[in-house]
Each structure stands twice: as structure tokens, then as C-alpha cells.
N, C-alpha and C positions, 0 to 999 in steps of 0.2 A: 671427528667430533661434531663438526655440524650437520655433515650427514644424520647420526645420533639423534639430534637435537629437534631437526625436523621433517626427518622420516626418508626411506631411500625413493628414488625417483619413483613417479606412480603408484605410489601407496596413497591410502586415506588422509595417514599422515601429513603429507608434503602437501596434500587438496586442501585440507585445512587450513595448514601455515599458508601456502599463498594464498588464498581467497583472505583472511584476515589483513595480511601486508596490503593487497591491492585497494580494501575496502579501507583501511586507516592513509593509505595513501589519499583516496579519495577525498577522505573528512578532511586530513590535512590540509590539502590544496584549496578544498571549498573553503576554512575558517583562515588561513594563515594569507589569502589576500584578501579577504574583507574587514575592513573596520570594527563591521559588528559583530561578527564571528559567528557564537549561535547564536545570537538572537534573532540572525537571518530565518533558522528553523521553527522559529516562532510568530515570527512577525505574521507571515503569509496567514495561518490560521485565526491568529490574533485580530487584524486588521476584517477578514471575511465574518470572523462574530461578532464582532461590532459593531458591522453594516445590518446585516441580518438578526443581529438582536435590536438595533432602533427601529426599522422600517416595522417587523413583528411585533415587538411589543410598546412602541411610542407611538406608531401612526398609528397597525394598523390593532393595536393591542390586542396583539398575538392571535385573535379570532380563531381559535378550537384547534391553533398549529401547535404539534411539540406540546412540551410539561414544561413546569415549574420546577427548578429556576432554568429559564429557557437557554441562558447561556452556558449554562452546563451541558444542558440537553444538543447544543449546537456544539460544540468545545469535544467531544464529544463521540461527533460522526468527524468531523472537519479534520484533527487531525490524523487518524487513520486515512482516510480521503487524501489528505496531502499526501502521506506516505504511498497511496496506491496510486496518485495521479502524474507525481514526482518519477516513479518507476516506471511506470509505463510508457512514458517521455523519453526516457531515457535509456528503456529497452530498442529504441528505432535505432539510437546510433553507437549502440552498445560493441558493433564490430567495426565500423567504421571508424570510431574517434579515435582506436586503437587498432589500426587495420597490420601495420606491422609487426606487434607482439602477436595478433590474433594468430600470422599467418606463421611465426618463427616458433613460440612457445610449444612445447611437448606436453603443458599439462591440459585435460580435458578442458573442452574452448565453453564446456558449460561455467564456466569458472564467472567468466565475462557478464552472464546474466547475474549469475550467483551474488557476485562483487555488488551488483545495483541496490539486490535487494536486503542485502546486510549493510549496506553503508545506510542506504536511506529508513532502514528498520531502527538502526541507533541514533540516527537524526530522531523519528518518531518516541522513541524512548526517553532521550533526551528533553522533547517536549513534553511527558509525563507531567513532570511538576507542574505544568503551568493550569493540567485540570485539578489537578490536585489542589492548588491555591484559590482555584473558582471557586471550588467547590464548598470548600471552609466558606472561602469569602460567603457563598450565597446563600449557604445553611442546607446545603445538600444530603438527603437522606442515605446512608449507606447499606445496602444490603447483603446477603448471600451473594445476590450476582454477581457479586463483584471476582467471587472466587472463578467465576468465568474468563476473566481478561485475558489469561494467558491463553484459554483456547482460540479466544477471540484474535490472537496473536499470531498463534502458530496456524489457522485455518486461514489467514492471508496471506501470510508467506507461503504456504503451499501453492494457493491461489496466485501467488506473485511470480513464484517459479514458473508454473505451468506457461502463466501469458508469458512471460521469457525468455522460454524455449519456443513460444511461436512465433510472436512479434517480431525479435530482435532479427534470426536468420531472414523472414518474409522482407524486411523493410531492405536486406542487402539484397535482395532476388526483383524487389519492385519496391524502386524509392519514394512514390508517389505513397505508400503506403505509410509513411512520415508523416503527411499533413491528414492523411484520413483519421490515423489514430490519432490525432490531437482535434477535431471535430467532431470525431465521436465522445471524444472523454470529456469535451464542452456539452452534449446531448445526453451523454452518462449523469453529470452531475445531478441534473434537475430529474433524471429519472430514479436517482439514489435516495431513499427517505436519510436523507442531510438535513433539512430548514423543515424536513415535519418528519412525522413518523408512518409505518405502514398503514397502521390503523384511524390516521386521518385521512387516507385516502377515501373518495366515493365508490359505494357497489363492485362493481367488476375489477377496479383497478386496483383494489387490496389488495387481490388473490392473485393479481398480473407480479404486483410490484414483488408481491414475497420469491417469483421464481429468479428473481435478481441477485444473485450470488451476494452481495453485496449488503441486501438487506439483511440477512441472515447473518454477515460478519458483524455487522455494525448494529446490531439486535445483543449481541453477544456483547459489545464493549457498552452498550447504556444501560442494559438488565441490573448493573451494582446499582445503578443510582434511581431508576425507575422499573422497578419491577413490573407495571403494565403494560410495558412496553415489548416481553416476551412473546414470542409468535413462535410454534415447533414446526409448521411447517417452512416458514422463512430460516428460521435458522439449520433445519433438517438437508433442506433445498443449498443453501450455503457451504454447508460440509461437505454433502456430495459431490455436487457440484466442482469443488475447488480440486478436490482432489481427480475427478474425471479431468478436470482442466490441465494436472500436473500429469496424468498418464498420458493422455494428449499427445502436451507437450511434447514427453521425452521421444514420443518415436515420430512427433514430425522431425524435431531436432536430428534424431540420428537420420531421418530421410534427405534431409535436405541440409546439411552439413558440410556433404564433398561437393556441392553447386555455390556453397557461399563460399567456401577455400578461394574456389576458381574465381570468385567474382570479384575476392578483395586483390 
């Protein structure tokens, strides 16, 4: 009967059902020893627009960064951004913090990345409302684009995969590769149009910033609420991109697979 229920060993089936189990375990253990629960999932973005909305628009009054109402406009990129910076963290020790299930378990070990980017996707989701609430709050204009969000969704988690499948194995092959990817995702952020947009960029650095995977996703999640904000070559660059990243992936993964076995 439970076999039935969720699918014979090595089926799609069975991939599903555990990858869900490990990722609600996840959420579990994150919410059920902290006080705050989720608003842990909120706080971090919450607390980062709040800084970057005074400094912008109380000091330095906003001076040609980002649209109106700018805390939507930050709200925005920031929590997608959590979501991708959150993961990416957590793709370094993705074999290691579970080095014994990684090496015992028979279901495919992509499961381990998989698990990251579904748990922390419903963390993300989770924080919805809280743009949503801005947004009323700040008299946000709603457009067509908005009918983009879920592309804007599904073109990051492809993109979330893909670094998943390379991160996670590299960082058990060379551990040093732990603190690098956390100094560059500090040199990512400020290269990300996060606290402005592509098109405030100067001259040359428009056209650099659009081949940033990144700006192309996060193009895609502002377009409902600022439609100027649309760029085809950033978001064209974005799509591609994400998915070259996810074929990548899969066949550094299967190259380098039987080297991480041996290493855990």
C-alpha cells in the first residue's frame, strides 16, 4: 500500500515524494526552533529595505536610483535575491551537513540540491504577502507584467538548479570554495541592479549589467509594478542563460559525482 502511495523505488514518483519530505523537513526544523518562525523569512528583506529606502530616499533623496514607490521597487529585487543568496549558501554544504544519508541513500543524490531550492522557493513564496502589503500600502501601480511573475519564478529555479549541480559537488572536491562563494555573492549583490535598476546605470555599464543573469530575472519580477523597467535584452540574456547554467550543471554533476562519493 505505501509503495502504491508513493511510487516503486526509482520512479519519478518516489523523486517527488522524497524531495517534498526532505524540503518540509527542512522548513520544519528552520520554524519549530525559532521563536519567530517565519517571520525569520521576512525579517532579513524587511530590515535590508528599510536601510536602503532611508539612506535613498531621506538622505540621499533617491537621486535618479530605482522608481516610485522605491520600496516596492527594492522589496522587489531583495526578496528573490534572498531566495538566490540563501541557496547558494547552502548549496557549499549541501553533501556534507548530510554526508551519511548522501552516501547510504539509493535515491538520485541530485535530490540534495533539489531539496535547497524547493524549501527556500516556499520560504520566498511565503514572503509574497509582505510585497503585496507594500504595495497597497504605497499605491503601487499594477500592470500586465505582473502576469510575468511566475516566469520570473520558474527562470530561477532553473537557474538555481543549474548552480546546484555545480557548487554543491565543487565545494566537497575543494572546500575553500565555501568561503569564495560567499565573497563573491557579497561582490554579486552590488553588481545586481537590487537598490537601482539597469537603466540607471552610466554608458557601458547598462549593457554589461543586462548580461547578469540575474538582471533579466529580477526585470521579470518588477515589469507588474514598473513597466519601464523592461529591458529584452536582459531579460532574453536571463532565460538563456539560466538554462545553459542548468545543462551545465547536470553533466558537471554526473562527471564529478563518483569523486564526491569517495570524498564524503
Amino acid at each position: 500500500m505505501t509503495t502504491a502511495v508513493v511510487g516503486a523505488p526509482g520512479t519519478a514518483r518516489r523523486y517527488v515524494h522524497s524531495l517534498w519530505l526532505l524540503s518540509a523537513r527542512d522548513l520544519k526544523v528552520r520554524y519549530s526552533t525559532s521563536a519567530l518562525g517565519y517571520l525569520w523569512s521576512i525579517l532579513d528583506p524587511l530590515v535590508m529595505s528599510g536601510i536602503y529606502w532611508f539612506v535613498f530616499t531621506q538622505v540621499f533623496h533617491r537621486s535618479g536610483v530605482g522608481e516610485a514607490p522605491y520600496i516596492v521597487f527594492l522589496i522587489t529585487a531583495l526578496l528573490p535575491w534572498v531566495w538566490f543568496n540563501s541557496a547558494v549558501i547552502d548549496f557549499t554544504r549541501a553533501f556534507t551537513k548530510d554526508a551519511r544519508l548522501v552516501r547510504s541513500t539509493a535515491i538520485p543524490r541530485t535530490i540534495w540540491v533539489n531539496r535547497i531550492v524547493l524549501s527556500k522557493g516556499i520560504e520566498f513564496l511565503f514572503s509574497l504577502p509582505v510585497l503585496a502589503g507594500f504595495a497597497i500600502f504605497a499605491g503601487a501601480s499594477v500592470g500586465w507584467g505582473l502576469l510575468l511573475f511566475p516566469l520570473a519564478i520558474l527562470t530561477q529555479t532553473v537557474l538555481l538548479i543549474g548552480l546546484g549541480l555545480i557548487v554543491a559537488p565543487l565545494c566537497v572536491l575543494w572546500s575553500d570554495l565555501e568561503r569564495t562563494t560567499r565573497l563573491v555573492l557579497r561582490a554579486l549583490f552590488y553588481a545586481t541592479p537590487i537598490i537601482y535598476g539597469v537603466s540607471d546605470l552610466p554608458g557601458i555599464f547598462s549593457d554589461l549589467a543586462a548580461f547578469n543573469p540575474l538582471s533579466g530575472i529580477f526585470t521579470l519580477y518588477r515589469v507588474g509594478f514598473f513597466p519601464d523597467q523592461w529591458d529584452t535584452l536582459a531579460v532574453a540574456v536571463g532565460v538563456g542563460f539560466s538554462v545553459l547554467v542548468l545543462l551545465l550543471g547536470i553533466l558537471t554533476f554526473r562527471r564529478l559525482e563518483p569523486g564526491v562519493l569517495k570524498e564524503l
